[in-house]
C-alpha positions as CSV (number, residue, x, y, z in Angstrom):
1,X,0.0,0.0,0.0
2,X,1.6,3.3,-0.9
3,X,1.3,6.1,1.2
4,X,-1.1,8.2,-0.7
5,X,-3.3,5.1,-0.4
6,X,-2.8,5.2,3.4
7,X,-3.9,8.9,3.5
8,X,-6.8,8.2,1.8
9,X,-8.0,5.8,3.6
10,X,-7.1,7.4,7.1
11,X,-9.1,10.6,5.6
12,X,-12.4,8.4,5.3
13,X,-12.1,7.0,8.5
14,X,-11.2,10.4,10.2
15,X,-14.2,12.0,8.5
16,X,-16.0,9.5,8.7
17,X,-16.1,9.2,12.5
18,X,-17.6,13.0,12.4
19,X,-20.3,12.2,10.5
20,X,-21.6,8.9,12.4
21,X,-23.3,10.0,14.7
22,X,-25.2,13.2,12.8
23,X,-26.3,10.8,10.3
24,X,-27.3,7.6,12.5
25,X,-29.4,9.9,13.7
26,X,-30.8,10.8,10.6
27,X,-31.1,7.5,9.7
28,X,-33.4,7.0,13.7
29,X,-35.9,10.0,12.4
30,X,-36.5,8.6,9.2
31,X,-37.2,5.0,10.7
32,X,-40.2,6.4,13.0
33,X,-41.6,9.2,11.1
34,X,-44.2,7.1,9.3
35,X,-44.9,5.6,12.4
36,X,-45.5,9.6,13.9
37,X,-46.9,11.0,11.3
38,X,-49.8,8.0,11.0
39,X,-50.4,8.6,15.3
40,X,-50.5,12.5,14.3
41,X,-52.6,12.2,11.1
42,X,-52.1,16.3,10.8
43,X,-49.9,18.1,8.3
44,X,-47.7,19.6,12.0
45,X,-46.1,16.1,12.0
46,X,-43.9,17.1,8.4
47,X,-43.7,20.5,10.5
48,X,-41.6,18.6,13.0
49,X,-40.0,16.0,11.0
50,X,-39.0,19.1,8.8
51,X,-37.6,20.7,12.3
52,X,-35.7,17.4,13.6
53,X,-33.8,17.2,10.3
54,X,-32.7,21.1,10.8
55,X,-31.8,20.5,14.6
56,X,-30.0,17.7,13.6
57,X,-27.8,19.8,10.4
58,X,-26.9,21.9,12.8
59,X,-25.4,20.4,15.3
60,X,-23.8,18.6,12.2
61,X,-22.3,22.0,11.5
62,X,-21.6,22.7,15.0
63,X,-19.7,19.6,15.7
64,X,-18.0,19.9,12.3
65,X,-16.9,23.9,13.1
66,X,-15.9,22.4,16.9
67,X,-13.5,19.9,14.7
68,X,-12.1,22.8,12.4
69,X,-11.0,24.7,15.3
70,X,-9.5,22.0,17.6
71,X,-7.8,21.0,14.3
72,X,-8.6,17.9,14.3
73,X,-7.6,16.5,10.7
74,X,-4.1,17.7,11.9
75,X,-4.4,16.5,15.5
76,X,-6.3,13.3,14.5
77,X,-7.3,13.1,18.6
78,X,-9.8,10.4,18.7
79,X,-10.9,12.6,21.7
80,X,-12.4,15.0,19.5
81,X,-14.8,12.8,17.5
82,X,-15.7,11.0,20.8
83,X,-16.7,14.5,22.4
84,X,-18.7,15.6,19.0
85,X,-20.2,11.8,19.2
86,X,-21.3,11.9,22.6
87,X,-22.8,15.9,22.6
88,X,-24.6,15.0,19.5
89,X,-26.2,11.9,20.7
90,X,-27.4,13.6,23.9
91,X,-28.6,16.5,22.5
92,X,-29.8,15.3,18.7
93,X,-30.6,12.1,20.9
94,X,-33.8,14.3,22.0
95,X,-35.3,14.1,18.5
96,X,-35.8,10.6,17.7
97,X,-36.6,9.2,21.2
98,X,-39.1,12.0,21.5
99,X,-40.7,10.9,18.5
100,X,-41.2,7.3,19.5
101,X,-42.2,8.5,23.3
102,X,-45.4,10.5,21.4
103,X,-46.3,7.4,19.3
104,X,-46.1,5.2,22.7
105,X,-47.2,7.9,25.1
106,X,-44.2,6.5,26.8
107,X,-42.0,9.3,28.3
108,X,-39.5,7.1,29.6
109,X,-38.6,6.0,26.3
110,X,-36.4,9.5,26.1
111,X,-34.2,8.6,29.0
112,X,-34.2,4.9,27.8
113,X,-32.6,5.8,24.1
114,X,-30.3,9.1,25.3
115,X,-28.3,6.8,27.2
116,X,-27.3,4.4,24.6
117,X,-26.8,6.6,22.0
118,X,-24.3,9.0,23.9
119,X,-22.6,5.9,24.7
120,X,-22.6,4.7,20.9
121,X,-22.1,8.3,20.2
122,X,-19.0,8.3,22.1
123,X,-17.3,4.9,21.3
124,X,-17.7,4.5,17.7
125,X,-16.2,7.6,16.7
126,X,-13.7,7.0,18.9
127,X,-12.8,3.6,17.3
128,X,-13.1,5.3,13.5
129,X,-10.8,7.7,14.5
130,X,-8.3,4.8,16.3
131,X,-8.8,2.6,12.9
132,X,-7.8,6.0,10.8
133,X,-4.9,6.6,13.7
134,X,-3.0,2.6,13.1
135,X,-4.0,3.4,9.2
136,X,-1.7,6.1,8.6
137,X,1.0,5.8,10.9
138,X,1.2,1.6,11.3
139,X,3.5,0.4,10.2
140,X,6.5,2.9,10.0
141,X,8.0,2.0,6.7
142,X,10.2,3.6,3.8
143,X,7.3,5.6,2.3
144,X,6.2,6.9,6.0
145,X,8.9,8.1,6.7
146,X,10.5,10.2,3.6
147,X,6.9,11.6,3.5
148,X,7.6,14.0,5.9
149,X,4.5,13.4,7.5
150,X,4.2,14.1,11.5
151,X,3.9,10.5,12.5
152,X,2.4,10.2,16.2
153,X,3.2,6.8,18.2
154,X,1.1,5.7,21.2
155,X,3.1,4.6,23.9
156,X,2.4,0.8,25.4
157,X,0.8,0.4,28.6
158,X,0.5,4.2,29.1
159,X,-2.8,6.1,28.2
160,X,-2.5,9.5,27.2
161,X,1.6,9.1,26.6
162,X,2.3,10.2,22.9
163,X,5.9,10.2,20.6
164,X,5.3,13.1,17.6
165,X,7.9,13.5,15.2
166,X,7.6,15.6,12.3
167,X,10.5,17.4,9.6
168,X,12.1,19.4,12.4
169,X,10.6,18.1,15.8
170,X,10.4,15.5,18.5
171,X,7.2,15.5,21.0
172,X,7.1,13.7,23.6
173,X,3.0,14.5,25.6
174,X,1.9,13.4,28.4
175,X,-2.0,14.2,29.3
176,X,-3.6,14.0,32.3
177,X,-3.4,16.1,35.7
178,X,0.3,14.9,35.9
179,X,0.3,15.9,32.1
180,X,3.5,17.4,30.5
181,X,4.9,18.6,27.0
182,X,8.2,18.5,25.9
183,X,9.4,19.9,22.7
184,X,12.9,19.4,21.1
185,X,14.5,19.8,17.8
186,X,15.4,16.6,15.7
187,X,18.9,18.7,15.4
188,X,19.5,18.3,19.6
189,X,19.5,14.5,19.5
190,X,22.5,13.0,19.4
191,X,21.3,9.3,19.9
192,X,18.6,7.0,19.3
193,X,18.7,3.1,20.7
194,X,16.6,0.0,21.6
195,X,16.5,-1.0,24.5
196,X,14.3,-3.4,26.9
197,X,12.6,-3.8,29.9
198,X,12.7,-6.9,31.5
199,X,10.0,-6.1,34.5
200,X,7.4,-3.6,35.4
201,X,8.7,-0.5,36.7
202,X,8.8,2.9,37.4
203,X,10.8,4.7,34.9
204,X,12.0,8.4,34.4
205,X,11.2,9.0,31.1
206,X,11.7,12.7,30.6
207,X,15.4,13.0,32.5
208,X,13.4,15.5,34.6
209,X,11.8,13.4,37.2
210,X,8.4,12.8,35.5
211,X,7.6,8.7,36.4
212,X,5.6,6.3,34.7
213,X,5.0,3.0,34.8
214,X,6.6,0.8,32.1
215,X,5.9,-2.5,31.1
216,X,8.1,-5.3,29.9
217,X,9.1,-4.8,26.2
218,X,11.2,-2.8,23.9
219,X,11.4,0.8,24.6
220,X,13.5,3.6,22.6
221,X,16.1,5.8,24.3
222,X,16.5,9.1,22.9
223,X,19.2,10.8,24.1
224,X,19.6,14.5,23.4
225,X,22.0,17.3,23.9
226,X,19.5,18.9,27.5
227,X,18.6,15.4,28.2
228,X,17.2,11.5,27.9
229,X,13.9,10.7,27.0
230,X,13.0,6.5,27.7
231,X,9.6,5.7,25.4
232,X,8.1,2.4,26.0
233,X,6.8,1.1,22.6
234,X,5.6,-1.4,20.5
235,X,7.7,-0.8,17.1
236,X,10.7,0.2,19.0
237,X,13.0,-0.2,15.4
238,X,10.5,1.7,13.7
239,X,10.4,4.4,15.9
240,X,14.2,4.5,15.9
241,X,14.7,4.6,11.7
242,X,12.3,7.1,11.9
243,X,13.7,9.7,14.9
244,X,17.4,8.7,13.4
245,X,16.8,9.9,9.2
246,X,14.8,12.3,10.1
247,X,17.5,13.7,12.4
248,X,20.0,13.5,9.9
249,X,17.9,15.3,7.0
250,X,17.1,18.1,9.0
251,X,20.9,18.2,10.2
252,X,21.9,18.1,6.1
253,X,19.5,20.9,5.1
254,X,17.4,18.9,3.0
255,X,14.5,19.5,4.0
256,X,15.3,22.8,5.8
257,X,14.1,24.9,2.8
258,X,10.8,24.3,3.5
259,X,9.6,27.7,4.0
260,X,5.4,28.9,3.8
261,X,7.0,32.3,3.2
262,X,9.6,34.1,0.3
263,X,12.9,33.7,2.2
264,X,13.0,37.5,2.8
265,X,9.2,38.0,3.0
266,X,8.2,39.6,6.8
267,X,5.8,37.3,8.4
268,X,3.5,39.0,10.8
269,X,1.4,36.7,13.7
270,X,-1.5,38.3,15.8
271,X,-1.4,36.2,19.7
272,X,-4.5,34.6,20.3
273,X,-6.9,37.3,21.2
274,X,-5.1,39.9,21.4
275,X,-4.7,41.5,17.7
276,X,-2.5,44.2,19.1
277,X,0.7,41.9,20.3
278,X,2.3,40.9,17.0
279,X,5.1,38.5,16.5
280,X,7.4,39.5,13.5
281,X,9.6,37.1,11.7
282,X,11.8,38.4,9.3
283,X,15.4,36.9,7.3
284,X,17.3,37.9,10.2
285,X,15.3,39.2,13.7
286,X,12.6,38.6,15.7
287,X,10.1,41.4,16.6
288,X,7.6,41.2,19.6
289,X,5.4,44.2,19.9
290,X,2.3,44.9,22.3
291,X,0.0,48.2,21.3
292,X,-2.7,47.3,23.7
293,X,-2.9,50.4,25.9
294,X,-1.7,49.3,29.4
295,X,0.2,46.7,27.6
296,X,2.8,48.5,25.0
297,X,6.1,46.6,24.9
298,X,8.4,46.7,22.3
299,X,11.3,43.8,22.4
300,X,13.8,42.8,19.5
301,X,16.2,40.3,19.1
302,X,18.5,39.5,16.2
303,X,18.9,35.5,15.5
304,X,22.7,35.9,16.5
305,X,21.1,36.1,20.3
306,X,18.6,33.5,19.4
307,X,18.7,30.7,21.9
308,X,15.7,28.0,21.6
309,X,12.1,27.8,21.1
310,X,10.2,25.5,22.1
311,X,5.6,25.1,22.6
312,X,4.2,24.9,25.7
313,X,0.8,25.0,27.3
314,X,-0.9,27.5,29.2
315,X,-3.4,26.0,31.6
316,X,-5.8,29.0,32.2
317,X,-6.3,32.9,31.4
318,X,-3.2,34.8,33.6
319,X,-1.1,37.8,33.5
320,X,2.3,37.1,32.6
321,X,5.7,38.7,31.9
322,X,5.9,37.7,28.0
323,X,9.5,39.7,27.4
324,X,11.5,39.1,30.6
325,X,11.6,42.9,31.6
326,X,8.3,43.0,33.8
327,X,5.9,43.4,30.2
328,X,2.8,42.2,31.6
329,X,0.2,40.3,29.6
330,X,-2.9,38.8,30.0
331,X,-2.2,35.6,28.2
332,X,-5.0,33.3,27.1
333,X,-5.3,29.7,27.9
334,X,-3.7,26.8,25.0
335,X,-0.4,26.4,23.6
336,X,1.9,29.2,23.2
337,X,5.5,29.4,22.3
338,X,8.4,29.9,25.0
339,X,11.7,32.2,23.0
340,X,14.7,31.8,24.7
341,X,16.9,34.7,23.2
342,X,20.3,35.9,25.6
343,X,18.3,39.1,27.1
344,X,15.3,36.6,28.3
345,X,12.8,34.7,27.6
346,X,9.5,35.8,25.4
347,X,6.0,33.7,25.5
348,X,3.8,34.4,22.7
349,X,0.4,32.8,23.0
350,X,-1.0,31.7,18.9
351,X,-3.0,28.7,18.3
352,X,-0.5,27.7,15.4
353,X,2.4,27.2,17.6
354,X,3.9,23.9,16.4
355,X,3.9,25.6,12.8
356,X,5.7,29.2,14.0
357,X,8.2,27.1,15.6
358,X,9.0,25.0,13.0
359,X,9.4,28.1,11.1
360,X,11.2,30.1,13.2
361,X,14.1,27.4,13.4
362,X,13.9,26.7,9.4
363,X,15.3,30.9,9.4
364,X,17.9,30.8,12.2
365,X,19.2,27.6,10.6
366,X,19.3,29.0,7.2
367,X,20.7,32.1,8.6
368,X,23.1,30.3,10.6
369,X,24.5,28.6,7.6
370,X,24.8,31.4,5.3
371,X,26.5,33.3,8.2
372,X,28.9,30.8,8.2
373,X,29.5,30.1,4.5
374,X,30.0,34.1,4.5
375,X,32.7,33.5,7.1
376,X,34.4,30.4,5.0
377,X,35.0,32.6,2.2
């Protein structure tokens, strides 16, 4: 199977498990509307079929605009689908089971069909989305790999820990209340082995004294230049062909030209928000600006003093120093980006985080290497 195959069949499922539940339920009316509009006998029973579809479009359209803006066809978080699922079937639930409980004058029949089909609502999807998931990154071969793709791996025995690795990144997430997000260039790591575990045991697997749990079997250890990362997982030689080219084409250049914008072209971001703080990426500099009244900074710095960058998350609304020099800001809850430049440290809140990072480091590399083959000659 090549891997445009692979996307295209991931695609259906991933769409796919958005649209189950809207149209199951569309599927419900349609099975008892002859049966309520023979008890009505009156031309108000098309009124409310006629209603029931429309409730049911849009919360179609609701669930599909909730999708769009958690990202999901980039995330591909079976969470998502299972929220939409489960909401819908609650709430579009109402129509069909209504229905039947005025044919049956029954009005526990409402309470007796919400209940399954939240639960149907919420699982299904779910699964879709898991079957789209092992689709498109299962297994990690040739064709996965060169595709650039970000390619997500579940760790085993350990819900809610997730590898990412994209062109330029390694992500290692950890959700939950003990949750945590760590975010390093494929450029840092300077190793990538199998290894086992022979027993079950509590592990470090960030270097930073975040335990888990880890089962018996293989594991990778990635080993980079702030730390050691231990992943327990399935595919362990998959994961580590994929972590080591990947690492070494970003280190060559070859795919470092990847660049949205003209290689001099000023790109301009807005923080989530808050339209007046800009973050300014240009061939050379970085500009973070505030205009807000009460809020007006103004901080520079050229990539020479550029340090790291790296996406975190902020758990709730909070003022907070984004430049280092006592700027306050009241930054919005979701991921934001963390600039480590030799003056400070910035934090710039944008919903498109992972993306201005990768960009960011595309123009301090390309920089970089220009600077230097200016120097060589």
């Amino acid at each position: 199977m090549t891997h445009e195959t692979r996307r295209r069949r991931a695609g259906f499922y991933f769409t796919a498990a958005i649209l189950f539940m809207p149209v199951l339920l569309l599927a419900c009316t349609a099975a008892v509307t002859p049966q309520y509009l023979a008890y009505l006998d009156s031309a108000d029973g098309w009124k409310d079929v006629g209603l029931a579809v429309l409730v049911i479009v849009v919360l179609l359209l609701i669930g599909l605009g909730y999708a769009l803006a958690r990202r999901y066809w980039r995330k591909r978080s079976p969470a998502i689908p299972a929220q939409v699922g489960a909401a819908i079937g609650i709430v579009g639930g109402l129509v069909p089971t209504n229905m039947v409980a005025v044919t049956t004058d029954d009005s526990k029949i409402v309470l007796m069909g919400l209940v399954p089909l939240a639960v149907v609502g919420a699982v299904l999807p779910w699964w879709l989305a898991r079957v789209g998931q092992r689709t498109l990154w299962e297994p990690i071969d040739d064709e996965l790999i060169d595709s650039g793709d970000q390619v997500v791996v579940r760790a085993r025995g350990n819900r809610g820990l997730t590898l990412s690795v994209d062109r330029f990144h390694v992500v290692l997430d950890r959700a939950g209340a003990n949750g945590f997000h760590l975010f390093e260039d494929l450029g840092r790591v300077t190793s990538v082995t199998v290894t086992k575990s022979l027993n079950e045991e509590r592990r470090d697997v960030t270097g930073s004294g975040d335990e888990i749990t880890v089962p018996p079997g293989a594991a990778v250890r990635i080993r980079m230049t702030r730390g050691t990362w231990f992943v327990p997982v399935d595919d362990a030689e998959g994961v580590t062909r994929l972590i080591t080219r990947r690492r070494d084409e970003a280190i060559a250049g070859q795919v470092g030209g990847e660049d949205e914008f003209a290689d001099d072209e000023e790109a301009v971001f807005h923080a989530r928000r808050n339209r007046r703080m800009t973050l300014t990426i240009d061939e050379s500099s970085l500009v973070m600006a505030g205009r807000r009244p009460g809020e007006t900074f103004y901080a520079y710095a050229e990539f020479d003093e550029f340090t790291s960058v790296e996406v975190i998350t902020i758990s709730a609304d909070q003022r907070r120093d984004v430049t280092g020099e006592q700027d306050e800001v009241l930054v919005t809850a979701g991921e934001a980006l963390r600039i480590e430049v030799e003056d400070g440290e910035w934090l710039f809140p944008i919903d498109e985080a992972q993306e201005i990072a990768t960009l960011i480091t595309t123009r301090v590399q390309r920089y970089r290497l220009e600077d230097e083959q200016v120097d060589d000659a």
